[in-house]
C-alpha atoms as one frame of an Amber mdcrd trajectory, in Angstrom:
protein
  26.073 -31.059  25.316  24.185 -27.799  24.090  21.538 -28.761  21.697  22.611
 -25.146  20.029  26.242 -26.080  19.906  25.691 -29.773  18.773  26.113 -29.064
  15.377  29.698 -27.166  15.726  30.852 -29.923  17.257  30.476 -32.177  13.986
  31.544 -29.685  12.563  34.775 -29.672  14.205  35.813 -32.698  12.627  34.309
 -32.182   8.857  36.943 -32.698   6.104  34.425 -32.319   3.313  30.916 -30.576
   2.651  28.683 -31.236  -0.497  25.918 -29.031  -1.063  23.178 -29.663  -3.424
  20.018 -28.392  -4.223  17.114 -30.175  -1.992  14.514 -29.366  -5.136  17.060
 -30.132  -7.852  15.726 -27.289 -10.032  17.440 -23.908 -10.659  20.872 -22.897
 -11.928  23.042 -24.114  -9.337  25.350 -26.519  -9.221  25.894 -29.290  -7.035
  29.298 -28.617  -5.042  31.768 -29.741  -2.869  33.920 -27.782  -0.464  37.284
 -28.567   1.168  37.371 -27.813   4.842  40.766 -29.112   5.522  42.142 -25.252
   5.530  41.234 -24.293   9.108  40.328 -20.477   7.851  37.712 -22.580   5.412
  36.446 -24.944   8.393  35.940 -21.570  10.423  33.591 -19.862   8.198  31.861
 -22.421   7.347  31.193 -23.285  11.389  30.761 -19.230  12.018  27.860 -19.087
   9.206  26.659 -22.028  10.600  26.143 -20.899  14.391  22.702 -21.861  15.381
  20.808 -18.768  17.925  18.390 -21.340  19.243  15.908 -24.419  18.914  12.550
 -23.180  19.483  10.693 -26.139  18.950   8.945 -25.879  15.858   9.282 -27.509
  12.250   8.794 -25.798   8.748   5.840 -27.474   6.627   8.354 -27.686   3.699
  11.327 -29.997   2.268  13.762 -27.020   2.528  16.208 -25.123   0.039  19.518
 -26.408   0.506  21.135 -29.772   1.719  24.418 -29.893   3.335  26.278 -33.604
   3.370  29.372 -33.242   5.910  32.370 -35.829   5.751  35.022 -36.843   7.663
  38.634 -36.901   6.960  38.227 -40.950   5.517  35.006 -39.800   3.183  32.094
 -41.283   6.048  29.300 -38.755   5.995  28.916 -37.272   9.359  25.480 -35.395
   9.019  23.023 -33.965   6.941  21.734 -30.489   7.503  19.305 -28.536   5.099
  18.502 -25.250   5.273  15.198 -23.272   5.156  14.255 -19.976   4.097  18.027
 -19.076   4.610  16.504 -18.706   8.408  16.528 -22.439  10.379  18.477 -25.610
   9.821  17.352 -29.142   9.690  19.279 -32.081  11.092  18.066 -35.803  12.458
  19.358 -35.053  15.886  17.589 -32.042  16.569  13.654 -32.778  17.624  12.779
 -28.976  16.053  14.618 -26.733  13.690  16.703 -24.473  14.692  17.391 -20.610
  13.939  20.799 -19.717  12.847  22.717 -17.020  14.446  22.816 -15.078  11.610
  21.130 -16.589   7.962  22.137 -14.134   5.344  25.873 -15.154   6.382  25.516
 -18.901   5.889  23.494 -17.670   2.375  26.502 -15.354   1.443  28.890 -18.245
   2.192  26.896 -19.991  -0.599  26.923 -17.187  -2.931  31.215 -16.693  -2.466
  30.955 -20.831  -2.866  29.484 -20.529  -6.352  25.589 -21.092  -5.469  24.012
 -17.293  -5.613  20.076 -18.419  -5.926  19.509 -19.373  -2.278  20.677 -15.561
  -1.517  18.780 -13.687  -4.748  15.473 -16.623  -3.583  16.010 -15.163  -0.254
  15.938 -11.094  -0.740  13.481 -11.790  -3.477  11.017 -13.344  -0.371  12.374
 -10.128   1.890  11.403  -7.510  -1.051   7.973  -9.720  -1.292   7.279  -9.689
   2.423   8.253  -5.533   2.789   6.199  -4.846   0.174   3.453  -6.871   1.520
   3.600  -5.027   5.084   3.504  -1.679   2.745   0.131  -2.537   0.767  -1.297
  -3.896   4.360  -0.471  -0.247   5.974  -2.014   1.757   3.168  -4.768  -0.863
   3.002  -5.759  -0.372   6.795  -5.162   3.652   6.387  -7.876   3.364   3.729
  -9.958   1.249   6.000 -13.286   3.596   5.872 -14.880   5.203   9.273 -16.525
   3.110  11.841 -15.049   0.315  11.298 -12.816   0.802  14.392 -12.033  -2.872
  15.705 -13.045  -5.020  13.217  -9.339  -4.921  11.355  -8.059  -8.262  13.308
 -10.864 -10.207  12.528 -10.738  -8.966   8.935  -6.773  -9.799   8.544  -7.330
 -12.938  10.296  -9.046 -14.272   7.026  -5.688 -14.051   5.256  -3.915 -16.441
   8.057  -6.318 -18.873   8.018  -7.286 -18.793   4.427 -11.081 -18.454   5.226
 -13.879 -16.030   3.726 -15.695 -13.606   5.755 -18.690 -15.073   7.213 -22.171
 -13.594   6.496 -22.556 -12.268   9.999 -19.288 -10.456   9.660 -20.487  -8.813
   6.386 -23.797  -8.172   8.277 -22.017  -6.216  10.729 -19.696  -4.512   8.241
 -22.461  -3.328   6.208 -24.352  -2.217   9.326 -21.586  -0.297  10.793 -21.253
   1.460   7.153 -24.648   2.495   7.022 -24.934   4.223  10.785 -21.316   5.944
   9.640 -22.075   6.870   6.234 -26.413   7.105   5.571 -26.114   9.061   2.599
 -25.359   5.986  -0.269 -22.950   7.827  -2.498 -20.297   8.581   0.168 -20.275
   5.059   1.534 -20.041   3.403  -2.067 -17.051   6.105  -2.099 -15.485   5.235
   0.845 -15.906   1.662  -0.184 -14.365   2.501  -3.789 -11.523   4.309  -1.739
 -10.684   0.895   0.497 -11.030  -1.273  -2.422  -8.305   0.828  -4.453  -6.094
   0.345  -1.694  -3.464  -2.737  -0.797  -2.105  -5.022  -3.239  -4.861  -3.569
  -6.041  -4.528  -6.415  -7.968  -7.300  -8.443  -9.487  -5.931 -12.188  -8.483
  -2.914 -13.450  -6.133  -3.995 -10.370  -3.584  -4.146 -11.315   0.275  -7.612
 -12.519   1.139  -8.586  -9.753   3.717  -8.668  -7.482   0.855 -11.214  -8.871
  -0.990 -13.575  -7.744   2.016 -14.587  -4.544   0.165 -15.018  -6.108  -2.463
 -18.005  -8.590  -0.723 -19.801  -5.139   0.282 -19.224  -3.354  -2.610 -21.333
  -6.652  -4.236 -24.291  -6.027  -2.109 -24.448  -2.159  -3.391 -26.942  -1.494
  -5.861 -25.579  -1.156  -9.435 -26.996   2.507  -9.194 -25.481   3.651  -5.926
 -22.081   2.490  -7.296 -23.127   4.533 -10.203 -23.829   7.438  -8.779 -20.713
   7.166  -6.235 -17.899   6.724  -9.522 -20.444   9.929 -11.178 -20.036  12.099
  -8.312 -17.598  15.009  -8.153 -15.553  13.626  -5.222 -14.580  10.733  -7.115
 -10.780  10.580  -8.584  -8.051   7.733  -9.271  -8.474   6.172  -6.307 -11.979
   5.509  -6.726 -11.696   4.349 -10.081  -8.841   1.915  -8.963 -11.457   0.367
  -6.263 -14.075   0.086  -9.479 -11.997  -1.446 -11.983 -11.166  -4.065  -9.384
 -14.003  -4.817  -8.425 -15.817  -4.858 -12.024 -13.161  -6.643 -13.502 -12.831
  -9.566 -11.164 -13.880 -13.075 -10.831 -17.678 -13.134 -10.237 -17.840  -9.717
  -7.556 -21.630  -9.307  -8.402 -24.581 -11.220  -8.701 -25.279  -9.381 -12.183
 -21.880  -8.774 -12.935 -22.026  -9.278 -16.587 -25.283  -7.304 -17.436 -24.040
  -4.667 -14.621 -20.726  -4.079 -16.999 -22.989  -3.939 -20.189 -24.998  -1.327
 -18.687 -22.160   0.766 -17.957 -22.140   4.301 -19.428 -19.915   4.790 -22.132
 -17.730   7.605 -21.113 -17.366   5.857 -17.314 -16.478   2.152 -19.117 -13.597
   4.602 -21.446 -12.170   6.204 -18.075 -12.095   2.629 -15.658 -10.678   1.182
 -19.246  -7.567   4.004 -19.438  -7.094   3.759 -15.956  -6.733   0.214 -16.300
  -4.364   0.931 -18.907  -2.427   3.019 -16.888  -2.257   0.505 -14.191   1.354
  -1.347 -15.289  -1.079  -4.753 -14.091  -1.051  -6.865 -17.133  -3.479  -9.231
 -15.375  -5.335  -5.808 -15.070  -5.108  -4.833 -18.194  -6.484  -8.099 -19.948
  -9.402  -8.409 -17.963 -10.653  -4.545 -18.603  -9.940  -4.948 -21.998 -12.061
  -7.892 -21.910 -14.998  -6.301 -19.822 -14.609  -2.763 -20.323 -13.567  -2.685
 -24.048 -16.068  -1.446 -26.641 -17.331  -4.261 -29.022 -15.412  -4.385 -32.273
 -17.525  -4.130 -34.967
């Protein structure tokens, strides 16, 4: 028999499903279908169509658990699925992709269990928003850095920090493309600005900027945010990177020296941001002392 088809078969002769929770946290209910009505049995067996068995396993427990029964109440199989993408079940050695996912997940939501599907287009919105911030954050990606990208995205899929002799080369490349200091702290400012923006929870390849934009003198990144070429997205790059979790050797006495009219413009722009994580920590760094 067809590994892919396997599953249909059991299928065949289900009476009963019970679906439940795998987590047991969340809104829905535990519940029970009948699949004695054929039309029932059918959709249930159409949303469940598996594409393929690729031969891998997902790291986690999965989302939903599906407990098929026969016509005298003896449990057939156990399925769960994950990521409303793959199935689970004991006599499968890997996973396997479903035909089509968001069907099985809408057969949930018409069964009375909506959070699999809203859990499931809230990861989609997630993910196409991540691809966005990625393509604006490469776009930003200064000059002369031509084929370093991959290693620098890399980070983010294995989790790891750039190593010094990356930043070596980084910072080398930087200098031969931009030798006057002000428009590589601006270019730098520029990239940083870019992405996610945020201070925390942001992918690691984009803190990469912000590891050169920590070797910069405090007064080259003066002089870049002072110069006449700087706008908004410059200022985005410098309330990052002044605002975040330990981005410069000095970072405390490096805020405290800050002109006062350039901390009251990275402070508004803060502000303006709509990032309350944002927004707390320039109020903490960038606010004037009450007296």
């Amino acid at each position: 028999m067809d590994g892919t088809t396997a599953l249909d078969s059991v299928l065949q002769h289900a009476h009963a499903v019970q679906v439940s929770s795998v987590s047991g946290i969340g809104v829905d209910e535990e519940i029970r279908v009948d699949l004695s009505d054929p039309t029932e049995s059918a959709q249930l067996r159409t949303a469940m169509a598996v594409e393929s068995l690729p031969g891998f396993h997902c790291m986690c427990l999965g989302d939903v658990r599906f407990e098929l029964f026969d016509r005298d109440g003896e449990r057939l199989a156990v399925v769960v699925l994950h990521h409303g993408a793959t199935l689970r079940w004991e006599q499968w050695e890997s996973d396997a992709v479903l035909a089509d996912g968001r069907r099985l997940l809408a057969w949930l939501d018409k069964h009375g269990m909506p959070g699999p599907m809203q859990q499931f287009e809230a990861d989609q919105q997630r993910a196409e928003e991540g691809t966005e911030e990625k393509r604006d954050w490469l776009a930003a990606m200064p000059a002369g850095l031509q084929g370093t990208a991959d290693r620098i995205l890399d980070l983010s899929r294995t989790g790891g920090r750039p190593s010094p002799e990356l930043l070596a080369e980084l910072t080398d490349r930087l200098q031969l493309t931009f030798p006057d200091p002000v428009e590589r702290v601006l270019a730098l400012l520029d990239w940083h600005g870019s992405g996610s923006g945020r201070c925390s929870g942001y992918p690691v390849h984009e803190g990469v900027p912000g590891e050169l934009l920590g070797r910069v003198p405090i007064a080259d990144l003066l002089a870049g945010l002072a110069d006449l070429r700087a706008e908004e997205r410059h200022d985005a790059g410098a309330v990052r990177h002044l605002v975040g979790w330990k981005t410069r050797p000095r970072q405390k006495q490096d805020v405290a020296d800050l002109p006062e009219p350039l901390r009251a413009r990275l402070l508004a722009h803060a502000l303006r941001s709509g990032d309350s994580d944002k927004q707390g920590r320039a109020e903490r760094w960038l606010a004037p002392p009450r007296a």
